[in-house]
C-alpha positions as CSV (number, residue, x, y, z in Angstrom):
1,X,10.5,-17.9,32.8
2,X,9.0,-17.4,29.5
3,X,4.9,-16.7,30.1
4,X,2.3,-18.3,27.6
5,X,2.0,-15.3,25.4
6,X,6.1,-15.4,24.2
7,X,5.4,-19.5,24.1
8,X,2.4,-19.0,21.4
9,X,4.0,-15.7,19.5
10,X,5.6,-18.0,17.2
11,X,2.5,-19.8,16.4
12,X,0.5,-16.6,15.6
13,X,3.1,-15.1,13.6
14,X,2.7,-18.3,11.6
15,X,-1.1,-17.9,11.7
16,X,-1.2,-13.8,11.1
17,X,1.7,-14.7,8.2
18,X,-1.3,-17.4,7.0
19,X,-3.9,-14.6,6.1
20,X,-2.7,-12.9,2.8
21,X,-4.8,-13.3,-0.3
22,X,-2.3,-15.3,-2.3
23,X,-2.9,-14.8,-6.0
24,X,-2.7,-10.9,-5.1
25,X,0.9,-11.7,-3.9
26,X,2.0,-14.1,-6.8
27,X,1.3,-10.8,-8.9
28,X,3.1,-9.0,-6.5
29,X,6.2,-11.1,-6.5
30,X,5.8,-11.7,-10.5
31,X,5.6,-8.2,-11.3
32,X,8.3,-7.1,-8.3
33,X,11.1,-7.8,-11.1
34,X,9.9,-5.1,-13.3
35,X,12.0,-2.5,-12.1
36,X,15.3,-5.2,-11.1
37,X,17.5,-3.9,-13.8
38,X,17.6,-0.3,-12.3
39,X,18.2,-1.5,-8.8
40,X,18.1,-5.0,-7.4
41,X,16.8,-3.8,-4.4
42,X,13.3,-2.6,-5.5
43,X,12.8,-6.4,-6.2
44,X,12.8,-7.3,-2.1
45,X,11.1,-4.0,-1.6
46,X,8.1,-4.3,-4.1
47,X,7.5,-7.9,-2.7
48,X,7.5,-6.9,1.0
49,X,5.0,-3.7,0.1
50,X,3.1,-7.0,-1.9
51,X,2.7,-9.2,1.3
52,X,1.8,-6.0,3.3
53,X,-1.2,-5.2,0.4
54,X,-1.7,-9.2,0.1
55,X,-2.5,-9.1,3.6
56,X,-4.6,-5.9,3.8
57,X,-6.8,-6.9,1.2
58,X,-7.3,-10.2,2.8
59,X,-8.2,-8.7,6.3
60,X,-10.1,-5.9,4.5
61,X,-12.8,-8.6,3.2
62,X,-13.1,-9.7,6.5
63,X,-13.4,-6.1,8.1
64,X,-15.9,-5.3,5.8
65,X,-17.9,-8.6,6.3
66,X,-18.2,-7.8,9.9
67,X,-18.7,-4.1,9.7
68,X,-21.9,-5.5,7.5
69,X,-23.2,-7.9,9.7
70,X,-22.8,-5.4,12.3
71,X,-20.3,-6.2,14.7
72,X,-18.8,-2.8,15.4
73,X,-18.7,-2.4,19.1
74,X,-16.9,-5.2,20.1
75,X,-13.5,-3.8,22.0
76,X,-10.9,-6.3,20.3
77,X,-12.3,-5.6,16.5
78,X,-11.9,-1.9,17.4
79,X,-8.3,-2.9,18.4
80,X,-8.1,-4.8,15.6
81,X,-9.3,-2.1,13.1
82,X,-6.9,0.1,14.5
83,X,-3.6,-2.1,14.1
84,X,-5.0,-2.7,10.5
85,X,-5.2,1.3,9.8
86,X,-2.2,1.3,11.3
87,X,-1.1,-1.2,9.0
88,X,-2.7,0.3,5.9
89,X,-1.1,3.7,6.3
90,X,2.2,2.1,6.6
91,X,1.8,0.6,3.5
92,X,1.3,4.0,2.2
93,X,4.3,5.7,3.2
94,X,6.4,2.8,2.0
95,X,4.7,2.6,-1.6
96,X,4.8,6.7,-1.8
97,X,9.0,6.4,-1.3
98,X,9.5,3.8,-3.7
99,X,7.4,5.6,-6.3
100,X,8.8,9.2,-5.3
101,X,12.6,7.4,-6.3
102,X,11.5,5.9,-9.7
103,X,10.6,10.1,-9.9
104,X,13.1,11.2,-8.5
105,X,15.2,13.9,-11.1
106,X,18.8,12.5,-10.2
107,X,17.7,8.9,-10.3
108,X,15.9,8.9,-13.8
109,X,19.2,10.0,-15.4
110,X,20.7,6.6,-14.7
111,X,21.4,4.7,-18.1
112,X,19.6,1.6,-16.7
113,X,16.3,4.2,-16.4
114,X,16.1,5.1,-19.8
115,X,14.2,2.2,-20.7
116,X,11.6,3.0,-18.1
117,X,11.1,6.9,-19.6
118,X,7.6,6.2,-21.2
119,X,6.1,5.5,-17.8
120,X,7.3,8.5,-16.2
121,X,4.2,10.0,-16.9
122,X,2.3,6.9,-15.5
123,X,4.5,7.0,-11.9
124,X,4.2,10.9,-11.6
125,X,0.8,10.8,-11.6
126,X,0.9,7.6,-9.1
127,X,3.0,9.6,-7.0
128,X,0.7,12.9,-6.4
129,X,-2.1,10.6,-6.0
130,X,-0.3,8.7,-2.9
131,X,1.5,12.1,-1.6
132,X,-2.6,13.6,-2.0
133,X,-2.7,11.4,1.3
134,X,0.5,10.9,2.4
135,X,1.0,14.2,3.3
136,X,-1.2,14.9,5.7
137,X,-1.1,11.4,7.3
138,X,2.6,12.0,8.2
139,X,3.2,15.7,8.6
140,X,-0.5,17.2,9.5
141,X,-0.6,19.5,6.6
142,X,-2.5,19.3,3.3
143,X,-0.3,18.6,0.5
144,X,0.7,22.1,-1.3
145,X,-1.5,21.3,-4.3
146,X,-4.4,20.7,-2.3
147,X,-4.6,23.1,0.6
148,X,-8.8,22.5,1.0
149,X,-8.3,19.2,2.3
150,X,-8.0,18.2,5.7
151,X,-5.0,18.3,7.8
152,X,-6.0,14.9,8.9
153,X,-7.9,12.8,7.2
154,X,-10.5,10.6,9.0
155,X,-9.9,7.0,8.7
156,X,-12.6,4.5,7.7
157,X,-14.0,1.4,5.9
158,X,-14.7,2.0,2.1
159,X,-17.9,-1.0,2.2
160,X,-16.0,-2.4,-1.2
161,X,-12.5,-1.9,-0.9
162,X,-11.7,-1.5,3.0
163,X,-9.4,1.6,3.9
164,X,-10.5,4.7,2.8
165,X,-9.1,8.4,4.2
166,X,-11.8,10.9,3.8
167,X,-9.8,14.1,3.0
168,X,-12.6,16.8,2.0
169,X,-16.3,17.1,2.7
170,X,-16.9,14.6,-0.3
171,X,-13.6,13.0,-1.7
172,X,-12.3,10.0,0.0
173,X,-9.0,8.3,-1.0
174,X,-9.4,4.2,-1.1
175,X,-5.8,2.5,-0.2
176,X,-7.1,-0.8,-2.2
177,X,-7.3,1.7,-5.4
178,X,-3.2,3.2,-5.2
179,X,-1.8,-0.7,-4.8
180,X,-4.1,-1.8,-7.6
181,X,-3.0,1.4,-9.6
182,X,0.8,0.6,-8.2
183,X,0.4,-3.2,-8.7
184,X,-0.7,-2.6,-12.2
185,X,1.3,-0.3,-13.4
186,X,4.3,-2.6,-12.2
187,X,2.8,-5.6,-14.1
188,X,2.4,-3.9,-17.2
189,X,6.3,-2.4,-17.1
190,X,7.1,-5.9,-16.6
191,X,5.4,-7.3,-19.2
192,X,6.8,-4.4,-21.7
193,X,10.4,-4.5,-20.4
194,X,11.4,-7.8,-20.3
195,X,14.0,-9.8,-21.6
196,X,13.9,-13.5,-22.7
């Protein structure tokens, strides 16, 4: 007998599927063709990483609305800020493996790359900035380059921008600003790479 909570999943998976902040996707999907020509894969990829962000930043406006009004204690938005952390450093890893590719030695020698050389510099610089924090989020260890921050960094609410990692005593890394570096950086390949 199927109980009342497998009757309504489908229902809130239509509801959850609801909150995404929509013109943050549209970029998302526009700009999620940049890279198409190199590996018609990264277009599906870019636009699921999208809807994850395009959620986030939704629910990370209405995080931080609560966290301002107060409401902290309450045992199912603690839940719920946990899932979204959760959430947010998922997003992470994904976008760090997708940038750490477009790096990657072996792949930028492929023909269909070369057009994409002038932004190496661009992505490699993308790409410490998400391993800074991906790094010790999934292996417990500083990155090599930065062996003062914190083995784990402490999870929180940036008031503006929603997940933030605090990694030293005063440096905190803000999710919202690596897919706003990522989704920019996308757009603007895009819009210098394509074709008619």
């Amino acid at each position: 007998m199927i109980d009342q909570k497998e009757e309504m999943a489908p229902l809130f998976a239509l509801a959850y599927m609801s909150l995404i902040d929509e013109d943050r996707l549209n970029r998302w999907v526009k700009a999620s063709f940049a890279l198409g020509k190199v590996e018609p894969f990264f277009i599906s990829t870019f636009q699921s990483l999208g809807r994850l962000d395009s959620r986030l930043v939704f629910l990370d406006k209405i995080i931080i609305k609560n966290l301002m009004k107060g409401d902290k204690g309450d045992l199912d938005f603690n839940a719920y800020t946990n899932e979204h952390l959760s959430q947010a450093t998922l997003w992470l890893f994904g976008a760090y493996e997708i940038v750490r590719v477009l790096n990657d030695r072996d792949f930028k020698k492929k023909p269909e790359m070369a057009i994409y050389e002038k932004y190496q510099p661009e992505i490699n610089s993308l790409k410490l900035k998400l391993a800074r924090i991906r790094m010790p989020l999934a292996k417990f260890a500083p990155a090599d380059k930065h062996k003062g921050d914190a083995h784990v960094p402490t999870p929180s609410f940036n008031t503006t921008h929603g997940v933030a990692w605090q990694i030293t005593e005063t440096e905190w890394i803000i999710r919202k600003e690596l897919s706003d570096e990522m989704l920019e950086l996308l757009e603007k390949i895009f819009k210098e790479t394509r074709t008619e």
